[in-house]
C-alpha positions in Angstrom: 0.0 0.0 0.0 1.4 3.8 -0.9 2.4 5.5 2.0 -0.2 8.0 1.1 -2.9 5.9 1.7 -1.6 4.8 5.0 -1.4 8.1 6.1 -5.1 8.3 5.3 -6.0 5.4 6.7 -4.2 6.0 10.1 -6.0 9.7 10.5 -9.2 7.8 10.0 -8.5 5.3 12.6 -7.8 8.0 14.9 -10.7 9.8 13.9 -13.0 6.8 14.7 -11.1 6.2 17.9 -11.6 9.3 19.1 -15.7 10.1 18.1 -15.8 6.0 20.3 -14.2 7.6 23.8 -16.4 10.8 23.5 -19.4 8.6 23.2 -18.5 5.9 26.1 -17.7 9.2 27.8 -21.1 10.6 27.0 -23.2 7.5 27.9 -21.2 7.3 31.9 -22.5 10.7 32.3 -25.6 10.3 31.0 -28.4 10.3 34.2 -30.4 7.2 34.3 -33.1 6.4 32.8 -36.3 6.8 34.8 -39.0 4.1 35.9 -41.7 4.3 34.7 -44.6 4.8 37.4 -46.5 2.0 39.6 -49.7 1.2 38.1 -52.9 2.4 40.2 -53.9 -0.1 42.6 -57.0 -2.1 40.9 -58.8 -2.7 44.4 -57.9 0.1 47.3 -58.4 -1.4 50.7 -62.0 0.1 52.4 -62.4 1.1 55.7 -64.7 -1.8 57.7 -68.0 -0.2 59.4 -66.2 -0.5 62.5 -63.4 1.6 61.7 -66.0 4.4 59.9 -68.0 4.4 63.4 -64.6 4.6 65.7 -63.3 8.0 62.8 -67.0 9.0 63.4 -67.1 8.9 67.6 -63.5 10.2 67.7 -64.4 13.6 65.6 -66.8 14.3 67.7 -64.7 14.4 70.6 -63.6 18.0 70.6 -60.1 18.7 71.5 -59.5 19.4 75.2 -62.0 16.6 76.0 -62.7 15.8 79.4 -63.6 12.5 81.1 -67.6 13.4 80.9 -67.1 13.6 77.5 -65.6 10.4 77.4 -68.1 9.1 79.8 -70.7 10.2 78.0 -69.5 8.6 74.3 -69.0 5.4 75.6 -72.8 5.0 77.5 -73.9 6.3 74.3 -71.9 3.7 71.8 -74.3 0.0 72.3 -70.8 -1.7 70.6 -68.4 -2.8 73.3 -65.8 -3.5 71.3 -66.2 -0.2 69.8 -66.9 1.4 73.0 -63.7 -0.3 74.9 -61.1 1.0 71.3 -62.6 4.7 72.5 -61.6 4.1 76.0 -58.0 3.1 74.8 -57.6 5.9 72.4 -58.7 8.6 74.7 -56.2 7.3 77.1 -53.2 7.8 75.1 -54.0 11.4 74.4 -51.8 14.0 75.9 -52.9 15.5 79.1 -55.9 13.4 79.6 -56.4 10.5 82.4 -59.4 8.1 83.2 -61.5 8.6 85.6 -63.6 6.3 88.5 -66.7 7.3 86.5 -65.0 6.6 83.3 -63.9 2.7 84.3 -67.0 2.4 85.8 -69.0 2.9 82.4 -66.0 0.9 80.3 -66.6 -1.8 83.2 -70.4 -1.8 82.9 -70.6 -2.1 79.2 -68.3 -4.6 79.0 -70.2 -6.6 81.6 -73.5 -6.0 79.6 -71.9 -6.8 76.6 -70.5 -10.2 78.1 -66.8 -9.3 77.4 -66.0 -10.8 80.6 -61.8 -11.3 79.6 -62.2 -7.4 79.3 -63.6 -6.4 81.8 -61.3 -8.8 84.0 -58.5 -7.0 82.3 -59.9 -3.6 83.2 -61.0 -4.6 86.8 -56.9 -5.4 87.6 -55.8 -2.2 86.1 -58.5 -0.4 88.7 -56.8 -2.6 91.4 -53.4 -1.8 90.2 -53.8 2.0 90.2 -55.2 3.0 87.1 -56.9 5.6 88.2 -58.7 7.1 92.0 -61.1 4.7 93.0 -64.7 5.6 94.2 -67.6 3.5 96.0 -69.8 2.1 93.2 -66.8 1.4 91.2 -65.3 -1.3 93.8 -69.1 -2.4 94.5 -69.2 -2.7 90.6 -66.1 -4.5 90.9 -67.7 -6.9 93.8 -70.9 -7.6 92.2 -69.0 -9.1 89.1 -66.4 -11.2 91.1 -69.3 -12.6 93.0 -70.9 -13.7 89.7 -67.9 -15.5 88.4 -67.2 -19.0 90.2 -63.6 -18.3 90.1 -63.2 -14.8 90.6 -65.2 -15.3 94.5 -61.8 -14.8 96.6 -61.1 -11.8 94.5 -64.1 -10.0 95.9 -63.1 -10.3 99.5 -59.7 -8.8 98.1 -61.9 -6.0 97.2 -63.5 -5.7 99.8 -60.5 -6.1 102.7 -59.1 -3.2 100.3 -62.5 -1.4 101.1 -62.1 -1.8 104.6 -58.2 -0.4 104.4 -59.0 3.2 102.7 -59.7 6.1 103.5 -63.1 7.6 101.5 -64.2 4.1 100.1 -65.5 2.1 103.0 -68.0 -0.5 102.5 -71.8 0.7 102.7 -75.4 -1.6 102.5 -74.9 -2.6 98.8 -70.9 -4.1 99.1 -72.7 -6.1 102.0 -75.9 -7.6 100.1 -73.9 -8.6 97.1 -71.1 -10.5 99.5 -73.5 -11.8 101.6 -76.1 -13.3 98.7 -72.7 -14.5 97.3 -71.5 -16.6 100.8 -75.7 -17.9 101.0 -75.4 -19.7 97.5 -72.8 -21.8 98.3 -74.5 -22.8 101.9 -75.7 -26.1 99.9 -74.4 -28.7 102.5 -74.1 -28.5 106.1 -70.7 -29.7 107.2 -69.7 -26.7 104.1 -72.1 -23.9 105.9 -70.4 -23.5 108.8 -66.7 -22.8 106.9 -68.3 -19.9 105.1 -70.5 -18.8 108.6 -67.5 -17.8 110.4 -67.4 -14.8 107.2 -70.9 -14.1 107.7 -70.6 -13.3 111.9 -67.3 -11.5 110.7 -69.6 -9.1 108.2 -71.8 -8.7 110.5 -69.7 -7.2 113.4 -68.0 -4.9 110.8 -71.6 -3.7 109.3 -72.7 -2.6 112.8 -68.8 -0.9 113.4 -69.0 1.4 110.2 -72.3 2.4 111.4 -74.6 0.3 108.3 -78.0 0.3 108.9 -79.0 -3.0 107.8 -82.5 -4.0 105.6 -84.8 -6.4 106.0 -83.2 -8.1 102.7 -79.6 -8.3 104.2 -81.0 -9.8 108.2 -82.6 -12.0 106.3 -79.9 -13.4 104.6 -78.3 -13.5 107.8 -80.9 -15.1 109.5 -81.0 -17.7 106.7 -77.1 -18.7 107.3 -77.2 -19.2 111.5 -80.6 -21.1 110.2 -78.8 -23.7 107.8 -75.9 -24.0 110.1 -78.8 -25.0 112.7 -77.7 -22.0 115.2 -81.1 -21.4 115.4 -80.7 -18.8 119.2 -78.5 -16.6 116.7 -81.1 -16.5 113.9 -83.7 -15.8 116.2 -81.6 -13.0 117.8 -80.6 -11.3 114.6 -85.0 -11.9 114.3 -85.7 -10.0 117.5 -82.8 -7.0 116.4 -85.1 -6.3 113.1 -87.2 -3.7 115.2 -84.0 -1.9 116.0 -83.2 -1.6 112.7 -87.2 -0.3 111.7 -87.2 -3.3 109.7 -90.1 -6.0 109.6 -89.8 -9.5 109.5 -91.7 -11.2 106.3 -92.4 -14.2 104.9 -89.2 -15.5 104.5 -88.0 -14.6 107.5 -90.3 -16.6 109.3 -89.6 -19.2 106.8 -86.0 -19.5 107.6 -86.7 -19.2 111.3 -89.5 -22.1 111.2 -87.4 -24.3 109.1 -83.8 -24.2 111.2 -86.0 -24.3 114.2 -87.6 -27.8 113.0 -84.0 -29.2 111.8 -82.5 -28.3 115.3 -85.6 -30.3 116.7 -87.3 -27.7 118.3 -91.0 -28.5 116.2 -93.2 -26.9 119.0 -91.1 -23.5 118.5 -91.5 -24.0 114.9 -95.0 -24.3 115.0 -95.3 -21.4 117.6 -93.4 -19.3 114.5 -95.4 -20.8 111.7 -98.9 -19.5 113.7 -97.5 -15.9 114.5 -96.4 -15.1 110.9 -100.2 -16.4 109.7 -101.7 -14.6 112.5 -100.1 -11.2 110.9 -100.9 -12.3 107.3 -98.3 -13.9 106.1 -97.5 -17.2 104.1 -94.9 -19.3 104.4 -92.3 -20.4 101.9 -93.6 -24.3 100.1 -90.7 -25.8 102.1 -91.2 -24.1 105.3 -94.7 -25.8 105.1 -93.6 -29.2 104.1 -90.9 -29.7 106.7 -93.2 -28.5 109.3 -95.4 -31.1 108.1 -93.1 -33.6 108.5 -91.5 -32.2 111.8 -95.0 -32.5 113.4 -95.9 -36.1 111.4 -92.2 -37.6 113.3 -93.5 -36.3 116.7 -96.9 -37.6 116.3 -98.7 -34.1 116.7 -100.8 -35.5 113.6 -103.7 -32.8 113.9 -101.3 -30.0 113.9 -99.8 -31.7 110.9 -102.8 -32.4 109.3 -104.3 -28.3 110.0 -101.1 -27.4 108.7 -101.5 -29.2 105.2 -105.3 -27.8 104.6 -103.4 -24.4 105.1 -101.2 -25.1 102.5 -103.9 -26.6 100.1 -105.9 -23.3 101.1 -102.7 -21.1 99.6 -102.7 -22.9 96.4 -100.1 -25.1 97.2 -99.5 -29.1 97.6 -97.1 -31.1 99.6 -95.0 -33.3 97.7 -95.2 -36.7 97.7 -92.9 -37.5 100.5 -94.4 -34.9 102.9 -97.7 -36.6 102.5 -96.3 -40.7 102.9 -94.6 -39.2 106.1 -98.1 -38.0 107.6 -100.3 -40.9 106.2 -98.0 -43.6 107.4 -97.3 -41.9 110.5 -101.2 -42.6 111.1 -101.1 -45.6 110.4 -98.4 -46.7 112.3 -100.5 -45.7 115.2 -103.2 -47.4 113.9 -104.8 -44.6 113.0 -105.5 -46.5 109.4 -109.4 -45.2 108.8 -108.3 -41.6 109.4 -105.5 -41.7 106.8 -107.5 -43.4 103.9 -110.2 -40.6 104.9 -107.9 -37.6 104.5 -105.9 -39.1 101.5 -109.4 -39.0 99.7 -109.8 -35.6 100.8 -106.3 -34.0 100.1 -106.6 -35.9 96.6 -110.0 -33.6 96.3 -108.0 -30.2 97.3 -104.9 -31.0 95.6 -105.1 -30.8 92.0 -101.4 -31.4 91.4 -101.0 -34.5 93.8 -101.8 -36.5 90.0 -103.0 -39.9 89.9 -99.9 -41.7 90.0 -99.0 -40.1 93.5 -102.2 -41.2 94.6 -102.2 -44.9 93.1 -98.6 -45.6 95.3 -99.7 -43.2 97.9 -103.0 -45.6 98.1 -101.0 -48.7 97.9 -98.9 -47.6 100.7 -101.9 -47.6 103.3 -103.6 -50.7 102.1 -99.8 -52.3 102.8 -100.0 -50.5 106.1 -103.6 -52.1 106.9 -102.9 -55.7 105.8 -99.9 -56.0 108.5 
């Protein structure tokens, strides 16, 4: 090749190598490209009815709200779960604490709304501090633990705690709902007299603070000396209800009679059973039946048999054992005419005694007579 033409073909080489660096140096300085942008999404999450009612409650919560406020939106809200998210949220706000009145309206709607883990959870913050405690709040607090089987020891924590302060002593209602707690669980006798030690205790500490006592709460304390068959103490707490400008009524006289006829003492039980029906007053079906059976065991049969046509009288009926333990008390003392005569005529007043009662009840005395 002529030099001429290499010369030629050298400059273009250079040429080429040149216009290649600018553009390599072109494209590293060159910004990057830009992404394009994310699609729309097709389906945007909605807010759940729930979350539109909690916006809708919290706007109209003006700011500076105070706990009336808050009081006020969550008696008004029927949604406990909606109603406890508004009691959280409020608490978290700057400057603003709950109050007794406020946990006391979380803690009923929860309660009503049977979001018993909640209110649980809400009952130990009260006890932990949470906020100053008033009156009906620990009775609130009582009356719940009392209804749940394993939450009954926690009440008498309450209420010790009760005893302790300062502005938040027990008063009439704390008693009746600790009280008519200890009663239901008076179902056997050798159990009675664990929980009856509880009952004197409440007692003394009623009359120190000063509670006047109703004719509801001496009654249930009547009813506990009466199953625990410490029937002089019933029938003191009985004779104290003047004091008190209470009056005794049927179930009084009930629980009286019937812990009087346990102990034995069936002539003081009638003597009972005649004053309360001299002032007006009927007794309980049970009163009437162990009375019956009381007088049938000691063979006062008239009284027992008067005290039956009573009870038919009332629009009630012995059961089936009350009238086998009369009728074959007769008969046993050979009294057999006189009981086939008044089991025809208790079957004639007692439209519930049914015929089967009366077929076996029948039976029974024609047994009796053949022997």
């Amino acid at each position: 090749m002529p030099a001429t033409s290499l010369r030629q073909f050298g400059s273009v080489l250079r040429s080429l190598s040149r216009r290649s660096t600018l553009s390599l140096r072109s494209l590293s300085t060159a910004p990057p490209p830009t992404q394009p942008p994310p699609p729309p999404n097709p389906c945007p999450r909605t807010r759940t009815p729930l979350e539109k009612q909690f916006e809708t409650w919290i706007q109209t919560l003006k700011p500076g709200f105070g706990p009336a406020e808050v009081e006020a939106a969550i008696r008004a809200q029927p949604d406990p779960d909606l109603a406890l998210d508004i009691f959280r949220w409020t608490a978290q706000q700057r400057g603003y604490s709950h109050t007794a009145d406020t946990y006391l309206s979380m803690l009923k709607t929860l309660i009503g709304g049977r979001r018993y883990r909640h209110a649980e959870t809400l009952i130990e913050e009260v006890l932990a501090g949470a906020c100053e405690v008033s009156v009906p709040l620990y009775n609130s607090i009582i009356r719940f633990c009392c209804g749940r089987k394993m939450l009954f020891n926690r009440a008498f924590d309450v209420y010790n705690k009760m005893l302790r302060s300062e502005n938040c002593k027990p008063n009439l209602e704390t008693y009746t709902y600790l009280l008519n707690s200890l009663l239901r669980r008076f179902n056997k006798l050798n159990v009675c007299y664990v929980y009856l030690h509880a009952v004197r205790s409440m007692n003394k500490q009623m009359k120190a603070l000063g509670i006047i006592p109703d004719t509801f709460v001496l009654n249930m304390i009547i009813k506990a000396y009466s199953k625990c068959l410490q029937v002089d103490e019933a029938i003191r707490v009985f004779r104290e209800m003047g004091l008190y400008g209470c009056e005794p009524n049927n179930y009084t006289y009930s629980y009286v009679m019937k812990g009087l006829c346990e102990k034995g003492k069936v002539g003081q039980g009638l003597g009972f059973y005649r004053e309360m029906r001299e002032k007006g007053l009927v007794p309980k079906s049970s009163a009437y039946m162990i009375l019956i059976c009381s007088l049938s065991m000691e063979q006062r049969f008239e009284d027992a048999t008067g005290v039956v046509f009573d009870m038919l009288k009332e629009g009630m009926g012995p059961d089936f054992l009350t009238y086998k333990t009369l009728l074959e008390g007769l008969c046993r003392e050979g009294k057999g005419n006189e009981a086939f005569d008044l089991l025809e005529e208790f079957r004639k007043r007692d439209s519930l005694m049914g015929q089967k009662n009366y077929k076996i009840l029948l039976n029974t005395l024609q047994f009796h007579a053949r022997e």
